[in-house]
Every structure is written in structure tokens, then in C-alpha cells.
N, C-alpha and C positions, 0 to 999 in steps of 0.2 A: 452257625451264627454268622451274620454279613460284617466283614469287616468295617468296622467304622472309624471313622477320621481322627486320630486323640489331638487335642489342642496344641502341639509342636507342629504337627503335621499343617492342622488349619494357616497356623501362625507363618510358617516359615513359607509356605507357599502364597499367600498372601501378602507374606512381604514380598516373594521374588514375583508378584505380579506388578506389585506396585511400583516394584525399581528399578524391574531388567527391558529394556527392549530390545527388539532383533536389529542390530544392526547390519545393514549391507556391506558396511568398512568391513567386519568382519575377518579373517579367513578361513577358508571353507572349512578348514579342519575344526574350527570353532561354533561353526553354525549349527551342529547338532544338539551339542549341550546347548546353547542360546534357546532354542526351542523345544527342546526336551525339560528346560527350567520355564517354562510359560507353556507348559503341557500343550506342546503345538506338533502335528504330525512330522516327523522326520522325513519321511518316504521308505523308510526300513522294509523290507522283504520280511512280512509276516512271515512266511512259509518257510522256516527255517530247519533245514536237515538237521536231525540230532543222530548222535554217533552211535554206531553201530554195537548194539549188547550181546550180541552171538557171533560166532564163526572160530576160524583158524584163529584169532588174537585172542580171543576171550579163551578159547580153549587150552592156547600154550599160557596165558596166565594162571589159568588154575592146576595145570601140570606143576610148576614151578613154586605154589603153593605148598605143594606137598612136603617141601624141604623144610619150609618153615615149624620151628621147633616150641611148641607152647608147653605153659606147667600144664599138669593134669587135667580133664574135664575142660578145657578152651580149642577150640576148634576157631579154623580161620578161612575164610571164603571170601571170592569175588563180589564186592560188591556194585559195583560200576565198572567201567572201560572209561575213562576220562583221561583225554591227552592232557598231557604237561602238569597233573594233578599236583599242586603244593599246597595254601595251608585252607582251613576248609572253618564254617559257618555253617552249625544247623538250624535249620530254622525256629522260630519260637512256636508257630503255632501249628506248623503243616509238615507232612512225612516227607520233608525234602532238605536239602543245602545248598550251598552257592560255593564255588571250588575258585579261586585263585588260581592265577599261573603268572610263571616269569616273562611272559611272550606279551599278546596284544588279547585274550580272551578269558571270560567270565562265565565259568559254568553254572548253570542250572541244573542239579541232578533232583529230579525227583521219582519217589515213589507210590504208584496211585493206589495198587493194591494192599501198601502196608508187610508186603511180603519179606522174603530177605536178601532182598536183590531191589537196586532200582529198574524205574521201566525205563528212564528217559532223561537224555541230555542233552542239552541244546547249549548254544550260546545264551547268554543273557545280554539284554540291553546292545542289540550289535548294531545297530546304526550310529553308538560310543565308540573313540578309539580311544581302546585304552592302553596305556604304556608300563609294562610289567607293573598287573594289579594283583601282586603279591597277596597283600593283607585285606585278609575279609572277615567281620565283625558285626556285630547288632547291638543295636543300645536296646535299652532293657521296654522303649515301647515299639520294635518294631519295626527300628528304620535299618536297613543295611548299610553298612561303610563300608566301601575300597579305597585301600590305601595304594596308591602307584606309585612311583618313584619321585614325582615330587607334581601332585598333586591328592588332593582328597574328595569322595565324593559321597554323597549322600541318599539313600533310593529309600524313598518316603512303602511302607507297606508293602515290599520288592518280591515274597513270598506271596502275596493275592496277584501280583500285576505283571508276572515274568512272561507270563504267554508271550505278548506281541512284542513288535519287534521295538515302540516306544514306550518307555517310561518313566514316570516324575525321578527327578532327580533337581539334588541342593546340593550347590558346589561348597563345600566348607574351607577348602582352600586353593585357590585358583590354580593352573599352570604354570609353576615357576614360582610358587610360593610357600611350598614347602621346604626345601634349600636353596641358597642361590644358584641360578642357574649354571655359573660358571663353576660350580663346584657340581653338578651333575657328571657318574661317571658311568659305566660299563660294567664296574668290579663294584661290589657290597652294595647294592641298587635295591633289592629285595625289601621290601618292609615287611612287618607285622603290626597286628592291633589286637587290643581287646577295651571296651567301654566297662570303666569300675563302678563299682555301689555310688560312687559320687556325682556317677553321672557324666565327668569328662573322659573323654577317646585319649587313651595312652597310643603311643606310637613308637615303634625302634627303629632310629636313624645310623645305617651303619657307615663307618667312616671310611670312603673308597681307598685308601691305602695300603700295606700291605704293615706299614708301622707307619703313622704320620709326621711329615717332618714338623718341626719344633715352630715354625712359622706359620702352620696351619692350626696350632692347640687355640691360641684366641677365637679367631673363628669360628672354629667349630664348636668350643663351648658356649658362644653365643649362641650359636640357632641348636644347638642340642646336638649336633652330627656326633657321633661315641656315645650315642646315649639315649633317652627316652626321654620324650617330650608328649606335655598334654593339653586338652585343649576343650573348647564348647565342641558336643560332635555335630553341631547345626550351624554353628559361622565361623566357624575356627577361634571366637576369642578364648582372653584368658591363657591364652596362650602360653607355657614357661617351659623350663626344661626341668624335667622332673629328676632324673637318675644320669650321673656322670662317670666319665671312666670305663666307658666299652669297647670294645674292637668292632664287631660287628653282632649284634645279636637279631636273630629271626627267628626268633619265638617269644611269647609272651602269652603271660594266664594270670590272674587272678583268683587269688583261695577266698572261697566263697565265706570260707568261714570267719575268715580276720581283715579279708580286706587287703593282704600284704601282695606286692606286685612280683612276681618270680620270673623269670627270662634266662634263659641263654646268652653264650658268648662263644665267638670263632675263633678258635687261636692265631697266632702270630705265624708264619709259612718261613719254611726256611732254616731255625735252629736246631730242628735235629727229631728222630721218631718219636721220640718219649717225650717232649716238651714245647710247648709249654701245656701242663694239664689242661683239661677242655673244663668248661665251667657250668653250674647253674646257679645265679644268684636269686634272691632276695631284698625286697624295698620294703619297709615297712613304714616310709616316711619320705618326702620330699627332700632333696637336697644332697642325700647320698651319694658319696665316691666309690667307684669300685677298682681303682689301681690303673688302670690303660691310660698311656704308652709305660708306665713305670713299671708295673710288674701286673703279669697275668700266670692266673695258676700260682703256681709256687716260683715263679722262674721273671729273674729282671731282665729287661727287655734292654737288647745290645744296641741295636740300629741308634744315631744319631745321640751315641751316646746315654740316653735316659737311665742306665745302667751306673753312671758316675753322680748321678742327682740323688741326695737324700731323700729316704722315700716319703711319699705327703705322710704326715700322722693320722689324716681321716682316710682311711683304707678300708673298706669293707670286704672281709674275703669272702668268697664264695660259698655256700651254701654244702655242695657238693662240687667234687672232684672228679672229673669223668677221665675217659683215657686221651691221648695226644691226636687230635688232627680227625675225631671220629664224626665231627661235624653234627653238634646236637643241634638242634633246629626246633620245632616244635613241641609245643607241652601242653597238657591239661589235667586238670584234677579230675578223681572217677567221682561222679554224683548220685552214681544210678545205686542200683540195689542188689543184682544180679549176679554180680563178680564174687566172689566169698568176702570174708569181711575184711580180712588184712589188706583188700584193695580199695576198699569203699575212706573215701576223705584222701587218698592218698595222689601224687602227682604221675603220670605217664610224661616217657617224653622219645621222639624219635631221633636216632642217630644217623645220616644222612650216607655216611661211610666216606675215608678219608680218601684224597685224589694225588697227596704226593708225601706219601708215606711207602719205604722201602715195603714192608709189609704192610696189606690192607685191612683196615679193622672197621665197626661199625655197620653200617646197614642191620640195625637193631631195636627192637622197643626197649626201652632201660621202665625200669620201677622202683619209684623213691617213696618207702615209709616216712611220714611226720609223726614228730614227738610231739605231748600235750604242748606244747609251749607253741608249735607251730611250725619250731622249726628242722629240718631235713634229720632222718633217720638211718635207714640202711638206704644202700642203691644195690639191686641187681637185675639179671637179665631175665626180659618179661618173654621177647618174641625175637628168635634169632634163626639166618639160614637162608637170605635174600643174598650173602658173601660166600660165593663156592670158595673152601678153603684151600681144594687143593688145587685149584688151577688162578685163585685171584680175581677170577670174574663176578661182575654184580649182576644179579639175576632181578633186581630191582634196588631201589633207594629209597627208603621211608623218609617221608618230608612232615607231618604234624597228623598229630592225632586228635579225634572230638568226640565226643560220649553222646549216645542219641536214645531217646526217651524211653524205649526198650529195657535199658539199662547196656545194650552192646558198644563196643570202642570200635570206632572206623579212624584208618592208618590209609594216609594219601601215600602214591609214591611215585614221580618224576619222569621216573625211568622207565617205568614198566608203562603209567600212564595209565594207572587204574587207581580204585577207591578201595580198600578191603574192610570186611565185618567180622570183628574176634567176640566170639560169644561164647557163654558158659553152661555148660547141659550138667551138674554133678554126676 
């Protein structure tokens, strides 16, 4: 069936006909999106190399596979070669996803055959520069969102029109309008997204410090930095900060079933291997605090003193408890059918592996049972073996997982710079 126009789409592009024009003032680096939002040719190099799915790399990645230790009847395979692969968007309607990285590129992996490997990668949208577009999401008719480090971007039907090298795009929030800019940094720059049953594009802002000093808390609870902020995913309004009291989180899901908002958090660097516990929380409501700069994990937080403040009374602890510095990062609930039952409803989430930890832990899939009520049950280890034990080296780093219509879970990882497929054969 031809994909056809749903009325946001009509809407929003006709607004951005009616209101944008190309300006010459411009600068250059601006003049793509200008005309990429009045659907006007960039000059993009259609003919865009996609990266290469066989050889010596594809090969020593699935050597390295081998180590990887699944429960019973789950088997794990290459399923992409994608550089700098972090959190990942499958499509709604077509055998493909769209891959985030921390750099300047947006991939396109699709699958034409349906097979269990992709055929093809390319860049997306590269006549865009984009600046670490971390977070990639779709609202529920179809439109893609990247999130970059402070801006947001909108790609009307991004799964029909990724071929070439231009495509319709809605800026939801301009260049410099996601944080202020002077508070743009280096360190916790990474976003995540996911768009709720509501309709508005949740977002996690994480806060560039390492503990932030006491003169930055105003601030940053204004525009939501420590926390998650939501928004219209078509013009940014509506705008508020939804969830406070984060360190850094880079991950974010949605339970389909209640609606409640779950996410990650990074721990504090520096106190010590075993602390402060790594976190996964739970929202089930606007407004919510969840302890940062005062206490994370179990453990009150020394720097700048916050440790001598009595603690706020609205504290939300954590959901689950994970280990010290393992770096959880992405998450998703399994929707599919295929996994046996104890995993079906239940949350994945990837451990990234820690970088200044005496001992190395992490590089891991974790698996959180929910109880009827909703909320978290047991946590343990789904897929582990990317961490050589006996020598400390990482043979990859899992960065976010996503469930695709098969019923199989694909696991991005960074380091290795591929996509993988954990499927289940009884």
C-alpha cells in the first residue's frame, strides 16, 4: 500500500511552507535544513556508499560472538556492521531502523529480503549535519525524531523517503534551543527519546558534571538538565520538565501497558567501586524527584557538601538496583511473542561496561521481571561475555536494545560497531 500523508504531516508542512523562507543571511551550515523544510533540493550526493556487510570485520565480529553466553534455546548473530552504533528506532511499517551515534551520522539499516541479517546501510539525511544524534524515536503516525545534543528534529514518513540524499524535515526545536547554549558541553551530551501514549516526545537531559555545583541546580531545574523533559514532537510546545533528580540518564522506554515512563541513571565517578548503585527508575506521573545531587543509589552524595542537607522528603527510589559504574544505558520492554513467556511484558536493558572501575563489570544484557502492579521484580543476567574476564578487555559494549516484529531483540554496540539479533529456536 502507498504511503499516504496523515493530517500532522499535511499540517505541519504547510505550515513550514507558509512561514519559512530561505534566507541568504543564513550560514551555510544552516542552509540545508532551510531547504530541506520547504522540500527544496540540497545538492546531497544521491549515491551514497553504504558500509560494507562482509569481510575481515564482519568476520572477527561474529568470532567474538561466540563468547557470548545466552539462557537456553537463544542464539545470537551479526546483524548489521554499523559504525558507532548506539540507541536504535525500528520502523513502524518496513523491515528496517534508523541507528543513532555520538559523532555526526544517522543510519539507515534496512532489510530488503526480510532475512536475518540486514542488506544495507547507508547514512541518512547527509546533506544534515548532525551533532551527536544520539536519540532516535517515532511517534506513533510515523514521523522519526532525532534527538542531538541541543537540538530536535523531525522526518515526516523517514522509512518511505530515506533513499536519497534529501528529505522533509520539521525542526521541533531549533539549534540552541534545547539547553542554553552556554551550558552545552563534551561530557553527558548524549540524549535519548521515546514519544508516550500521550502523544508528547519525552527527552533525557543529562547534566554535564560530574556532581553539579549548587549554583547550577536552579538552572538546570528550569530547562529540565538532571532530568526529562516533554514536549509537542512537531513544534516543541508544551514544553515542561517532566521527571527531576537525575545524573545522567541515556535510556528511556515506555510500558506499553500502563503508560509509566522507566529510564536509567549514570552514577557519580570517583567514590569508590561498589558505589553508588547504578539505577533504573520509574515515572508514573509528572513531577516526580528522584534524589540527584542528594543521594543516588543508596549512597549521599559528598561533593559540595549535599551530603550535610537533609534529604528532600519527595525522593523516589529506584526501581531496581543495578551494580557500581556498569553504565546501564538503554532499555525496552519485550512485545513480541517468541521469547518464552517469563520474558514476554517484561523490561531488557544494556550495560554499557564500566571505564574507571578497579575491576571491570558490565558489557551485559540485564532482565527485569514486573510484578502485577507494574512494578520491577527480579533483575538478572540475560546475555553476558562482550567483558574477557581474564584479561579486562572489552570485545564490544552493548548500548540499547529494540524488539522487531519477528518477535527477535537487536542489541547496538559502540565499540564493536555493529547491530546484533538474539532470537529464540526451543
Amino acid at each position: 500500500m502507498p504511503y499516504q500523508l496523515t493530517r500532522p504531516l499535511t499540517a505541519a508542512l504547510a505550515a513550514l511552507a507558509a512561514l519559512l523562507t530561505l534566507g541568504a543571511a543564513l550560514p551555510a551550515h544552516a542552509q540545508s535544513i532551510e531547504k530541506l523544510k520547504q522540500m527544496k533540493v540540497s545538492g546531497a550526493d544521491v549515491n551514497m556508499p553504504p558500509v560494507a556487510q562482509s569481510g575481515k570485520n564482519a568476520d572477527a565480529i561474529r568470532e567474538n560472538l561466540k563468547r557470548v553466553k545466552l539462557p537456553p534455546g537463544f542464539k545470537i548473530d551479526l546483524y548489521a556492521v554499523v559504525p558507532d552504533a548506539r540507541h536504535m528506532a525500528v520502523a513502524p511499517s518496513t523491515n528496517m531502523l534508523f541507528v543513532g551515534t555520538r559523532k555526526n551520522t544517522v543510519w539507515a539499516v534496512t532489510n530488503r529480503n526480510s532475512g536475518e541479517m540486514a542488506t544495507e546501510v547507508k547514512p541518512f539525511a547527509p546533506s544534515l549535519k548532525f551533532q551527536t544524534p544520539n536519540g532516535v524515536c517515532w511517534t506513533k503516525d510515523g514521523f522519526l525524531i532525532v534527538v542531538e545534543h541541543n537540538r530536535i528534529l523531525n522526518f515526516p514518513a523517514a522509512e518511505f523517503f530515506y533513499e536519497g540524499g534529501d528529505v522533509a524535515v520539521i525542526e521541533v526545536v531549533a539549534q540552541g534551543g534545547l539547553i542554553p547554549v552556554e551550558e552545552e558541553s563534551y561530557n553527558h551530551h548524549a540524549r535519548a527519546c521515546r514519544v508516550g501514549p500521550d502523544g508528547m516526545l519525552y527527552v533525557t537531559l543529562g547534566q554535564p558534571f560530574n556532581v553539579p555545583p549548587r549554583e547550577k541546580l536552579a538552572l538546570f531545574d528550569k530547562w529540565g538538565i538532571g532530568g526529562i523533559v516533554r514536549m509537542n514532537p512537531f513544534d516543541g510546545s508544551k514544553r515542561e520538565v517532566y521527571a527531576r533528580g537525575l545524573r545522567n540518564s541515556v535510556g528511556i522506554e515506555i510500558n506499553p501497558k500502563d503508560g509509566a515512563v522507566w529510564f536509567t541513571d549514570n552514577q557519580t565517578d570517583g567514590m569508590g567501586d561498589e558505589i553508588p548503585l547504578g539505577e533504573i527508575n520509574r515515572a508514573t506521573k509528572p513531577g516526580m524527584f528522584f534524589g540527584y545531587p542528594w543521594k543516588q543509589g543508596k549512597t549521599r552524595i559528598t561533593e559540595f557538601g549535599y551530603d550535610k542537607d537533609p534529604l528532600p522528603a519527595n525522593i523516589t527510589d529506584p526501581q531496581v538496583y543495578m551494580v557500581a559504574h556498569a553504565a546501564d544505558l538503554g532499555l525496552a520492554f519485550y512485545t513480541g511473542k517468541s521469547f518464552p513467556a517469563k520474558y514476554r511484558g517484561g523490561l531488557f536493558s544494556a550495560q554499557h561496561g564500566s571505564w574507571n572501575r578497579t575491576t571491570p563489570v558490565g558489557a551485559r544484557i540485564m532482565f527485569t521481571s514486573l510484578k502485577s502492579d507494574g512494578s520491577a521484580d527480579k533483575t538478572e543476567v540475560f546475555a553476558d561475555g562482550w567483558l574477557d574476564g581474564e584479561t579486562g578487555l572489552y570485545r564490544g559494549r552493548p548500548v540499547d536494545v529494540a524488539m522487531m516484529k519477528d518477535g527477535s531483540m537487536l542489541i547496538s554496540d559502540d565499540f564493536a560497531g555493529a547491530i546484533y539479533r538474539v532470537s529464540y529456536n526451543p
